[in-house]
LUMLUMMI-89913 format. One record per residue: residue in one letter; x, y, z of N, C-alpha, C in turn. Coordinates in steps of 0.1 Angstrom, whole numbers, plus 5000, padded with zeros to 4 digits. Layout:
<pts>
AXYZXYZXYZ/...
</pts>
This chain:
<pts>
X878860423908878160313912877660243899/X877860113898877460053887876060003887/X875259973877873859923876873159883884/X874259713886873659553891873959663909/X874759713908874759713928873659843933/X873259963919872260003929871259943925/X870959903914869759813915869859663928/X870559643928870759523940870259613955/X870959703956870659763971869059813969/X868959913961867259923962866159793961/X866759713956865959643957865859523973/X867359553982866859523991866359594003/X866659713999865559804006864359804006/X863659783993861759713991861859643997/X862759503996862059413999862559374016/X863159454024862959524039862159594044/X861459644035860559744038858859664040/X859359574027857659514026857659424039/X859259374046859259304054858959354065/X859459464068859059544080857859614088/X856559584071855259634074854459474081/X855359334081854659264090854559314100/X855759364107855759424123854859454127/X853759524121852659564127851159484124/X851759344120850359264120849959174130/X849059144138848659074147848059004145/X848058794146849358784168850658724156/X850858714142852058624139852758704131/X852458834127853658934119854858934128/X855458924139856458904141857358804137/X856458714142857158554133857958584124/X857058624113856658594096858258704091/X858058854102859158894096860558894104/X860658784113861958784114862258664103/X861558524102861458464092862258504082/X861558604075861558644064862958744064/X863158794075864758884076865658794077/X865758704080866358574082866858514065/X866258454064866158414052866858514041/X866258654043866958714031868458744034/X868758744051870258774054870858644048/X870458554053871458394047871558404029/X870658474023870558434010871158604001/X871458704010872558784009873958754008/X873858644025875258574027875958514015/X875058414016876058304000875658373991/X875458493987875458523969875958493964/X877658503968878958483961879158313961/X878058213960878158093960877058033950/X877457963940876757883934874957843942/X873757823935872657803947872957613942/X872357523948871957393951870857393947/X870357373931869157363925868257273929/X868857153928868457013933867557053947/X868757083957868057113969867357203969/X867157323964865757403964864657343957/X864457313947863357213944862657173954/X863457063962862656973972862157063980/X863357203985862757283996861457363990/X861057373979860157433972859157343974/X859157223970857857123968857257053984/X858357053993858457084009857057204013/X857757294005857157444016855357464010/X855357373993854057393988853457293994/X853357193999852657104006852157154023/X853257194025852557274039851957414036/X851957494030851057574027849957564026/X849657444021848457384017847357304032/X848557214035847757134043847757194055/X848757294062848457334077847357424075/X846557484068845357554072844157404069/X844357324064843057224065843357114076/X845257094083845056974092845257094107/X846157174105846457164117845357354121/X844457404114843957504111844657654112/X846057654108846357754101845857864091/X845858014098845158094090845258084076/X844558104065844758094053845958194044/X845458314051846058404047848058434054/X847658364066849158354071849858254065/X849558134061849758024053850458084039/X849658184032849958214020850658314020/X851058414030852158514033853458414033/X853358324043854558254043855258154031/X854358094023854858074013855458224004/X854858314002855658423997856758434000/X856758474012858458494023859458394012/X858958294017859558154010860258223994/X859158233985859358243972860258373970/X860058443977860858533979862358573983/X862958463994863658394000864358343984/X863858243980864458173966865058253954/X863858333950864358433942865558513946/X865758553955866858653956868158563958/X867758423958869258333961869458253951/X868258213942868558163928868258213916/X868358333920867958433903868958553905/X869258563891869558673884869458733878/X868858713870868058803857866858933862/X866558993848865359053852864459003851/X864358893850862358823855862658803871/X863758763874864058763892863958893892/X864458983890864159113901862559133897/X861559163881860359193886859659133898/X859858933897859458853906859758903920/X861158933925861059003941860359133940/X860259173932859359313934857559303935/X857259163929855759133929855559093943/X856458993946856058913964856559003975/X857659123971857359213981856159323982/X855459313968854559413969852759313975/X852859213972852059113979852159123992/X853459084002853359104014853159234020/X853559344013852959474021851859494019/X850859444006849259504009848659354018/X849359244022849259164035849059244044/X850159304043849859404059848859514060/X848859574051847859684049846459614052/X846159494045844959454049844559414057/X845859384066845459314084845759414098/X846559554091847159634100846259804095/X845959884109845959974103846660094106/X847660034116848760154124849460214113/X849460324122850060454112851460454108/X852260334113853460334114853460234091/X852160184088852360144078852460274064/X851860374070852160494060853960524054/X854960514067856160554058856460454056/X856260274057856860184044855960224032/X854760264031854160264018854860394007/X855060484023855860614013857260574002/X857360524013858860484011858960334000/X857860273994858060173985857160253972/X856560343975855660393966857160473958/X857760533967858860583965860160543954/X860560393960861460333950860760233940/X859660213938859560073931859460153914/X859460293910859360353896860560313893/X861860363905863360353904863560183899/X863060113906863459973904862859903889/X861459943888861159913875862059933864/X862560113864863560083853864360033850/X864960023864866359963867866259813859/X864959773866864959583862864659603844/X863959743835863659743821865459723815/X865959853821867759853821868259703820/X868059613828868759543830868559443820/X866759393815866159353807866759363792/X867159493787868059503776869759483775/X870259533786871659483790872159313786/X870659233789870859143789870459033775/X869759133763869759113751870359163746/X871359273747872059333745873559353750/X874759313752875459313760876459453759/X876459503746876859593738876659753751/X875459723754874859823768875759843777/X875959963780876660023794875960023803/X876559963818875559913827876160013834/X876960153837877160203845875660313847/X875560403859874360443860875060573865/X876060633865876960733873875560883866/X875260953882874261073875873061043875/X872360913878870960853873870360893886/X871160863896870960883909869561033915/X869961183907868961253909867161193900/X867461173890866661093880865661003888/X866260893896865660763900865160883910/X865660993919864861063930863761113921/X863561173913862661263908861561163903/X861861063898861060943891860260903908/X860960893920860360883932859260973938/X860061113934858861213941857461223933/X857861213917856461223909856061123911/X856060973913855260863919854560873932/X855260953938854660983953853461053952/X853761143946852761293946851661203935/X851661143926851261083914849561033924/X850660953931849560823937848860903946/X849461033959848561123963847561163957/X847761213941846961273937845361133935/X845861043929844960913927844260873941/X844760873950844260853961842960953966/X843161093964842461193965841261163953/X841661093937840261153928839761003924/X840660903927839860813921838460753930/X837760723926836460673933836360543942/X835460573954836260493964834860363960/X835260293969834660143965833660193978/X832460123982831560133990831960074005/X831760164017832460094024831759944031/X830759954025829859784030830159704023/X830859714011831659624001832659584010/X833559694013834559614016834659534029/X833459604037833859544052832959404047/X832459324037832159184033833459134036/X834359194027835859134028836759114041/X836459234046837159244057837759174068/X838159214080837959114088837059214104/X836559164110835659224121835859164137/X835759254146835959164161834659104161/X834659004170833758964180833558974193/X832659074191832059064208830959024211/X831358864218830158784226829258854232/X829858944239828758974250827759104248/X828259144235827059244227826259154221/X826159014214824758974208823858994216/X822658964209821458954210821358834223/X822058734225821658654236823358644243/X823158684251824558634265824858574277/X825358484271825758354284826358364297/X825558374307826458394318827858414318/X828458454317830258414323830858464310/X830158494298831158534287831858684284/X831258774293832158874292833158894297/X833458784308834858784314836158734303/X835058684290836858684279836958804274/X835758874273836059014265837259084273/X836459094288837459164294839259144295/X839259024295840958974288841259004281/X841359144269840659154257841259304253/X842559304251843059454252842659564239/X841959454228841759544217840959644214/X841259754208840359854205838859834201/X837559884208836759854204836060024195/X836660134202836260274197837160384203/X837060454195837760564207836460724206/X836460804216835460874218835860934218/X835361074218835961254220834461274225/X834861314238833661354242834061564249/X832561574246833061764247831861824253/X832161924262830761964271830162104259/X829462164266828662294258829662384261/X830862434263831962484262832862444248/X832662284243833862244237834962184241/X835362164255835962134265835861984263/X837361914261836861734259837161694276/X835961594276835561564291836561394294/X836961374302837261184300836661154312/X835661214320834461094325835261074341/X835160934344834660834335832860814335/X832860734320831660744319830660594315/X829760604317829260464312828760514297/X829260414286828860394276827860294271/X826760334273825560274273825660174258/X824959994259824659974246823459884246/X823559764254822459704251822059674262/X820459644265819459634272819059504272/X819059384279818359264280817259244294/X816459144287815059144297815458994301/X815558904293815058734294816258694300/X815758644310816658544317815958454316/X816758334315816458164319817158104327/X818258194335819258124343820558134346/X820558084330822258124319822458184312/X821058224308821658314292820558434295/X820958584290820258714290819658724274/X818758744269818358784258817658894259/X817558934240816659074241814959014248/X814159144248812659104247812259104236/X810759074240809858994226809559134221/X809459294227809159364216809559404204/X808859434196808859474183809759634180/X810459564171812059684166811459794155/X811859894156811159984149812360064144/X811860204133813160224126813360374134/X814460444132814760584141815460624135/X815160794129815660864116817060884125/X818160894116819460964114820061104109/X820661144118821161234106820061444110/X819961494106819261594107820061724117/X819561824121820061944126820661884141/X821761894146822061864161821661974177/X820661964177820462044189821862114197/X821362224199822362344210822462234225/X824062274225824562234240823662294249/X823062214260822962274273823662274283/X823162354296824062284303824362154312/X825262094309825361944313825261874303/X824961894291824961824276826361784274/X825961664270827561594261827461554249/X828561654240828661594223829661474221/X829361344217830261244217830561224205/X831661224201832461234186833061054184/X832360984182833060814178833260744168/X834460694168835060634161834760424163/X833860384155833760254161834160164152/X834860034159835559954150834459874145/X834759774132833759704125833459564137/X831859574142831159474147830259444144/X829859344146828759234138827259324145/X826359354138824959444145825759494149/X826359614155826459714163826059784170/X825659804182824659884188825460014187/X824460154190824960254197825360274206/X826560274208827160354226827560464225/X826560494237826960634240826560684255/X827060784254826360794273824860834272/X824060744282822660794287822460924287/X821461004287820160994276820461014267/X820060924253820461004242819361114234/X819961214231819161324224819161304210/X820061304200820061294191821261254189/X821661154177822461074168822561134152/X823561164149823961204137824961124132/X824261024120825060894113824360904101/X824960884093825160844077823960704073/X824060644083823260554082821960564091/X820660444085819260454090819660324101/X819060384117819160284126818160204128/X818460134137816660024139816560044159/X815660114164815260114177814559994180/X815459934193814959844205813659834209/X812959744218812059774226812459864237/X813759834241813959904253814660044247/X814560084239815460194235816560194228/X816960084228818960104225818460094209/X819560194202819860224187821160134182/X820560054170821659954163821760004154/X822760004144823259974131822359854125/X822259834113821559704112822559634101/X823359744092823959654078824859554084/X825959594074827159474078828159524086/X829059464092830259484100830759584094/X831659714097832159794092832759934101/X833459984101834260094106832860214105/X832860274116831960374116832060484123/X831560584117831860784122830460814126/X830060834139828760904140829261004158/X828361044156828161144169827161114178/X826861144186825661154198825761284206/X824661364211824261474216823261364235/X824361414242823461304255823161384264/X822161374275821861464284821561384296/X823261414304823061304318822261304328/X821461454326820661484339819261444333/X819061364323817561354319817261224324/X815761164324815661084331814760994317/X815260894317814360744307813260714311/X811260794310810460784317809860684306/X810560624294809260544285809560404290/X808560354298808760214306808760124297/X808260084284808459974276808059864283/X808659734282807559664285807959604299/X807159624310807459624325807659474328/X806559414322806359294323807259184318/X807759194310809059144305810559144317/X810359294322811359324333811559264345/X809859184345809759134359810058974354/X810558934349810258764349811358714352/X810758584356811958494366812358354361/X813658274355813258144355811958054368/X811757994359810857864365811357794374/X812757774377813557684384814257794391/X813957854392814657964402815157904415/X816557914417816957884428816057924442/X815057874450814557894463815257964475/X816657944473817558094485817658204478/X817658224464817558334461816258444461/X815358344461813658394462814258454476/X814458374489814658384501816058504505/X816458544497817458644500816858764499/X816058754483815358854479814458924492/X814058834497812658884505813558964522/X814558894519815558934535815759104531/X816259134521816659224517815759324513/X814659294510813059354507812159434520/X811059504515810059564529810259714531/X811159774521811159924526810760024513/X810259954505810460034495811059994479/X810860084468811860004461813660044458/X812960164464814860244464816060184476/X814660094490815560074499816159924496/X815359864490815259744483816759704472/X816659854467818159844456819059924463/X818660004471820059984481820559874491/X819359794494820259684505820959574497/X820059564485820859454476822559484467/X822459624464824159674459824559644473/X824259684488825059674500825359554502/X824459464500824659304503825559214493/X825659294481826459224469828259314468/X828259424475829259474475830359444492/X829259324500830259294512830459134509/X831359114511831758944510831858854494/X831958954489832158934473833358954469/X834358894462835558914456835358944438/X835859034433835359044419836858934414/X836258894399837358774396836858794379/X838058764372837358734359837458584355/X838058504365837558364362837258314374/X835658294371834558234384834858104387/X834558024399834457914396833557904391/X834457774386833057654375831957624384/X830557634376829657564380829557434377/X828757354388828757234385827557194386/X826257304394824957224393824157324380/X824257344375823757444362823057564370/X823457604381822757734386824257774383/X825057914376825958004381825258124388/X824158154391823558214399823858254415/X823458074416823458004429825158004432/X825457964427827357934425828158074433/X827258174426827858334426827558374444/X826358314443825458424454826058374469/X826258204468826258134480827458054481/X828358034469829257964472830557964474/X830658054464832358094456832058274459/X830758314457831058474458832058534453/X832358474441833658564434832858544417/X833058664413832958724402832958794389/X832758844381832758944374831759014373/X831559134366830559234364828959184360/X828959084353828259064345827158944363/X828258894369827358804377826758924386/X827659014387827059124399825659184392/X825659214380824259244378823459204376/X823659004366822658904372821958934386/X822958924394822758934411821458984414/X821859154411821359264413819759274411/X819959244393819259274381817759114395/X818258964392817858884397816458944415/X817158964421816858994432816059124432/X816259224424815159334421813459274418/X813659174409812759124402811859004413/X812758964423811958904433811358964441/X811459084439810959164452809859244447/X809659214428808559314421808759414417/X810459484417810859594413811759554395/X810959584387811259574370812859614369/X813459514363815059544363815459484346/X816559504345817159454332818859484334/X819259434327820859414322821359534314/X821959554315822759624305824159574298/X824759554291825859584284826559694279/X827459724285828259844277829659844278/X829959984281831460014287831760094292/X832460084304832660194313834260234311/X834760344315835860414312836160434306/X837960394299838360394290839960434291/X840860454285842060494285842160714282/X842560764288842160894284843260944275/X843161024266844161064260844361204256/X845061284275844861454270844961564266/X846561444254847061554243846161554229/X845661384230844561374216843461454217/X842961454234841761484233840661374235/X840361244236840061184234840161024246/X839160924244839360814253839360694242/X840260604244840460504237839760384248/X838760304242837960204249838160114241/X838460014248839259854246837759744249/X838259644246837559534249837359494268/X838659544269838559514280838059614294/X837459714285836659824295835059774292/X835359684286833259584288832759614304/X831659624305831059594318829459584312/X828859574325827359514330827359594342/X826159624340825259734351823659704353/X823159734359821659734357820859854359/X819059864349819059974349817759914359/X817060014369815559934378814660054374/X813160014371812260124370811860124378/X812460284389811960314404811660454401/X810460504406809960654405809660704395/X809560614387808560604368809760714359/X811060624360812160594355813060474356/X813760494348814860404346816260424354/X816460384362817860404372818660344372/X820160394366820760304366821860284376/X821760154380822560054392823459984388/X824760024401826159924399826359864409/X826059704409827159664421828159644425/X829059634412830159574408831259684416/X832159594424832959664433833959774424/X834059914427834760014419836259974414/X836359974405837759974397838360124397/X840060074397840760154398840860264385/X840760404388840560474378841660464369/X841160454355842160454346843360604342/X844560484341845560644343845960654332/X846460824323846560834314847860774310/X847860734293849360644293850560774293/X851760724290852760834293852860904275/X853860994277853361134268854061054255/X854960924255855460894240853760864236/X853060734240852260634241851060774238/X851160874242849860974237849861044224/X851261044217851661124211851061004199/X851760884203851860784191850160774187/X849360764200847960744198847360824194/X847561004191847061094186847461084173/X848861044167849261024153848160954148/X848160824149846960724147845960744147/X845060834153843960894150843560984139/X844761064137844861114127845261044114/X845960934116845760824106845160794099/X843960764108842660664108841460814099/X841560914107840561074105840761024089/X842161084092842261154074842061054067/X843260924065842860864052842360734056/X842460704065841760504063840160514066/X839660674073838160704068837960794060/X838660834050838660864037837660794026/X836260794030835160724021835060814006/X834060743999832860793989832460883992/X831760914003831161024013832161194011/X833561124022834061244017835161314008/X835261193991835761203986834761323976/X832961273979832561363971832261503979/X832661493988832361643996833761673991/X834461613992835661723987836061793972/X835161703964834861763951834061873951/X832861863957831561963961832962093963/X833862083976834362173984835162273974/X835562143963837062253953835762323944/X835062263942833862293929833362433933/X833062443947832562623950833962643951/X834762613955835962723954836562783947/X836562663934836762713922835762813914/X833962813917833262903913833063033921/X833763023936833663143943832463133950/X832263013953830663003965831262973978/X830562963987830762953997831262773998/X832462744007832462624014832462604026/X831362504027831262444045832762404053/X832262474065833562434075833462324082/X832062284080832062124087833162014087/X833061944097833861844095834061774081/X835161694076835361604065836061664059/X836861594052837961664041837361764032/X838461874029837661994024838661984010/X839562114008840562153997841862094005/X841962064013843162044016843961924011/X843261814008843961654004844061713989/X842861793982843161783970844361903963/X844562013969845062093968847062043975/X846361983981848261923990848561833974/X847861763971848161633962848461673948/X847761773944848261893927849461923932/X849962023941851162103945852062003943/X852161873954852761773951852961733937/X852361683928852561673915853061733906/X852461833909853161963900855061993904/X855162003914856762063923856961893915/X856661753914857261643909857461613895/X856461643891856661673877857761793872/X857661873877858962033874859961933873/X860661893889861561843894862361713883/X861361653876861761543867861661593854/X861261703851861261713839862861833835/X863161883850864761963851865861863852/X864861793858866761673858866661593845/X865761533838865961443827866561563816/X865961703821866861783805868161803810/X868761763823869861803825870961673821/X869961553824870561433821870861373805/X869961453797869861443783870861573778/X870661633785871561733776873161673776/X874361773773875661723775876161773790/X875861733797876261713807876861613815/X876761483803877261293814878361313811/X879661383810880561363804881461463811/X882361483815883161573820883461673808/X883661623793884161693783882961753776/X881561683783880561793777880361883784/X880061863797880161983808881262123801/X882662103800882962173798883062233785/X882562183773881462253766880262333768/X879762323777878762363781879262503785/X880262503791880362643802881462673793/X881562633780882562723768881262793763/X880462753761879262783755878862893762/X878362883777877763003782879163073779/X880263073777881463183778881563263763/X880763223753880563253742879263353742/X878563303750877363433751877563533754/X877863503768878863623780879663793773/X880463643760881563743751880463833740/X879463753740878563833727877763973737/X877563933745876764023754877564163757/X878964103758879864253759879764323748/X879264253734879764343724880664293716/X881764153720882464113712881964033700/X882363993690882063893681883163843677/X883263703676883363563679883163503662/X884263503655883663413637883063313643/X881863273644881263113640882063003640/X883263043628883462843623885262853630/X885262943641886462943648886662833657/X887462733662887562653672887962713685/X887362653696887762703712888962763711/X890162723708891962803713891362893704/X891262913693892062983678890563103682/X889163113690888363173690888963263704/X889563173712889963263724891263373722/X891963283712893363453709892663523699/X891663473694891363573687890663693693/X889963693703889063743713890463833726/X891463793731892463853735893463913726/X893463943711893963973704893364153703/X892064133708890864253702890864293720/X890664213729890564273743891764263752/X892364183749893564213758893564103766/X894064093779894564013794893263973798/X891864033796890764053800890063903798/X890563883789889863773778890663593782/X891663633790892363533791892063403797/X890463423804889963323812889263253800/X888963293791888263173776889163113770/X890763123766891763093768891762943771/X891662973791891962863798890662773797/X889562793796888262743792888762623781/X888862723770889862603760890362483760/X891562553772892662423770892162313778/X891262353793890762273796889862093790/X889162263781887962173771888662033762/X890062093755891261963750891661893754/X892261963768892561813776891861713781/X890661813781889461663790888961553777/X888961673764888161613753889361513744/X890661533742891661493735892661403742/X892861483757893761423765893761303778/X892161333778891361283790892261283800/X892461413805892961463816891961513826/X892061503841891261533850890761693850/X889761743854889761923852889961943865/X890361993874890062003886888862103890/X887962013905886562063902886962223904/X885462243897885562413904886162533897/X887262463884887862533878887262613865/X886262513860885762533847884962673852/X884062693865883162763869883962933873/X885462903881885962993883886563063870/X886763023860887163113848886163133845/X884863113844883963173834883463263844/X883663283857883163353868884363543868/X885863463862886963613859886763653848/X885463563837885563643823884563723824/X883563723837882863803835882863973839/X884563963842884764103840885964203828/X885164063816885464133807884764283801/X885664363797884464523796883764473783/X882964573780881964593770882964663758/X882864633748883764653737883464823735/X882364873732881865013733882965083740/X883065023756883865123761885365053761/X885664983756887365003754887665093741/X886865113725886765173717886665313722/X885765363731885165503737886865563744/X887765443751888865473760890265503745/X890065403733891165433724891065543720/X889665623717889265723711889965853714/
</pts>
């Protein structure tokens, strides 16, 4: 194989590969990389054709003006704007270049488009393009330095015949290389980066929520957390369960906000209390959201997080920094009851304009009590009600009124308006909740993956100097587990995500801590977080890559590229072989004239160094073919030459 064609093929393998880590970016990495597959087949196609300079220009000065202006006229993402110009530039290069500043150039825009992806993707499916480019781009560098001289040089041999183990070994020690870097270099702070980042929005966790806006969440297939939830056994549980988050008092109508009490701070972190029985340990994984509340299931006992939280009036625990990917736990106890009433008075209040039939329903449904009170109201809101995630439109600014008397079709969020509403006319203290109920189960991971679209609204009423929490919202169909590909792929991904994409500061220094006693002989914790294992996988690796490249470069350096050095080589070991029996061999003898000399002293015995010889002439003199296998089988029959001792011992 000659130079220019494995450097040509690896190099369109990178730059397939960097194309194939769009696949997994969401909603226009598909676009981008058939685009971009597109383009590089057509500009594979005509290689063998002159390019149209003239016309690439225009198409160049064309593609920089829309790059430009579709994210200011027509609001094109910025970042998808400037992937696609890549594609583009990338696209050109490989159809109007040939040199080595073209191949570094496709090697730069395909290494741009894959950390594109990396920064917008975090499926696990991006690990083997990275393996796999981490892999060839050492190969390709030299290739394009190779070619860089070839081309000030012409005198240079472009053939590469043999390089092939070389360019592998140059692969594996890059691999293992960057393992090992990944494992010791110091991580950047994870509130740094989630500034950079990008974060969902969920409307209907702010601080204030608009009637009717949880019905987009619920359209809303994306990951919001996934949970491992586990009883006092260890046993992972999938519920279903309500995942408790936020608590609202204030209504005006349309909109739910927090109350006017005062936020206080709530320590993190410390010893986790013993399971009881009925206790639930919740292990969560949550994606980066703006404030974040804690969810978790009712009551919470204790929270174990890295970070200091800020307590509610009503209870609920937030995050307070920036948006960012988060590891914490909860210890919850379902049979406990929420006796700190906080502030009652808040619970009871009503718009000013309160629709007048709703006062008048309240009171129909009222008279027994307050427990019989919030049962006739779930009864009354669970008959003649259709659940909907798109209500009708209001038209007199009551969605209230709209819900209760007109349309009776709704979502979660109006049922516990409803609920929440009607409690409060009758003098029984109610509030809203936000959270999420269910989830997707996953019973080979172990685990429930909760989406955007398992949002709900409940209400909690203080009846019997507690907190109780109330659902009107007509029962949904239990969620069924996906099938065993779709569990397998989702448990990969978790593990993805465990090991290295929450691979912090945190536990890059625990894993230093971890080698540091191991290497002094102290004890290491079995707790969760990376221990010796990333760092101990990532040396081995290095080490077995380094051997590996440092056996083939002496095999490649030595006389080996040559058919006629080779068979030097294995005249050579046939010269040892001969010394080891005992014979001796003059020095300044040549191959023929050393081998009759050597059957002159041993006889028939010797006749395989002979053929060693002639071989070595013809390949070296005659450049005659050896046939394979041959050089190895003579020096394989001389090894039953005797020991000189005993042919002298036999003449004696």
């Amino acid at each position: 194989m000659t130079e220019d064609r494995l450097r040509s093929g690896l190099l369109l393998a990178f730059i397939l590969g960097s194309l194939g880590s769009l696949l997994f970016v969401q909603p226009y990495g598909l676009n981008l990389a058939l685009a971009g597959f597109a383009g590089v087949g057509l500009a594979r196609f005509r290689a063998h054709k002159p390019p149209k300079r003239d016309a690439w220009r225009v198409a160049t000065a064309v593609v920089l003006i829309a790059a430009v202006l579709s994210p200011l006229l027509l609001g094109v993402d910025w970042l998808d704007a400037v992937t696609a110009l890549v594609l583009y530039l990338q696209v050109h290069r490989l159809r109007t270049g040939r040199s080595a500043r073209d191949t570094r150039f496709s090697l730069l825009f395909a290494v741009m488009v894959q950390l594109t992806a990396l920064h917008r993707s975090e499926a696990p499916g991006l690990a083997a393009v990275l393996v796999m480019q981490v892999a060839l781009l050492p190969a390709l560098l030299w290739l394009a330095q190779l070619q860089a001289v070839r081309e000030r040089n012409r005198a240079v041999a472009g053939a590469v015949e043999g390089m092939a183990p070389l360019l592998a070994g140059l692969g594996a020690l890059s691999a293992a290389g960057t393992a090992l870097l990944f494992v010791l270099i110091p991580r950047l702070d994870a509130q740094v980066l989630a500034q950079l980042g990008e974060r969902q929005d969920l409307s209907g966790f702010s601080e204030q929520v608009e009637l009717g806006e949880l019905g987009e969440i619920k359209d809303n297939p994306e990951r919001v957390m996934q949970v491992r939830v586990l009883d006092a056994q260890g046993e992972p549980q999938f519920g279903p369960f309500y995942f408790r988050g936020l608590a609202l008092t204030q209504f005006d109508g349309r909109r739910w906000t927090l109350g006017t009490g005062r936020a206080g701070f709530h320590g993190s972190g410390g010893p986790a209390p013993e399971l009881g029985p009925g206790m639930l340990l919740q292990e969560i994984e949550l994606e980066p959201l703006d404030r974040a509340p804690i969810f978790a299931i009712a009551q919470v006992v204790h929270v174990d997080s890295a970070e200091p939280l800020t307590r509610q009036a009503t209870g609920d625990l937030r995050f307070h920094d920036a948006a960012m990917p988060r590891q914490y736990s909860v210890v919850s106890d379902p049979n406990a009851r929420a006796t700190t009433p906080g502030d009652l008075e808040a619970a009871l209040q009503l718009p000013e304009d309160l629709d007048p039939r709703i006062l008048a329903l309240a009171q129909s449904l009222g008279g027994g009590g307050d427990w019989a009170t919030a049962a006739a109201a779930e009864q009354h809101l669970r008959q003649g009600f259709t659940y909907t995630l798109v209500p009708e439109p209001d038209t007199r600014g009551q969605p209230l009124s709209t819900f209760l008397f007109d349309s009776h079709k709704g979502h979660c969020e109006y049922y516990a308006t409803a609920l929440a509403v009607l409690l409060r006319a009758e003098g029984v203290p109610a509030r809203v909740v936000n959270g999420f109920y269910g989830g997707e189960p996953n019973p080979l991971g172990g685990f429930l993956t909760v989406r955007q679209s398992d949002a709900h609204s409940w209400v909690e009423a203080w009846i019997g100097g507690s907190w109780v929490r109330l659902d009107a919202t007509p029962a949904a169909p239990a969620m069924q587990s996906p099938g065993l590909l779709t569990q397998i792929g989702l448990a990969m991904e978790s593990r993805w995500r465990q090991g290295l994409l929450a691979y912090d500061l945190d536990r890059q220094l625990e894993a230093g801590r971890a080698l540091a006693a191991g290497l002094s002989g102290g004890s290491v914790s079995s707790t969760g977080g990376p221990k010796l294992g990333p760092v101990v996988f990532a040396a081995l690796g290095l080490g077995v890559g380094l051997w590996l490249l440092l056996r083939i470069t002496r095999r490649l350096t030595s006389s080996d590229r040559r058919p006629q050095d080779a068979l030097g080589r294995h005249f050579a070991q046939a010269r040892r072989l001969v010394a080891r029996r005992g014979w001796e061999l003059p020095p300044g003898l040549p191959p023929l004239s050393a081998a009759e000399h050597l059957i002159a002293q041993a006889g028939p015995a010797a006749e395989p160094l002979q053929e060693l010889a002639w071989m070595l002439y013809q390949a070296r003199y005659g450049g005659q073919p050896v046939p394979p296998g041959a050089a190895k089988d003579a020096l394989r029959r001389l090894k039953d030459l005797p020991r000189r001792d005993t042919v002298a011992a036999l003449d004696g």
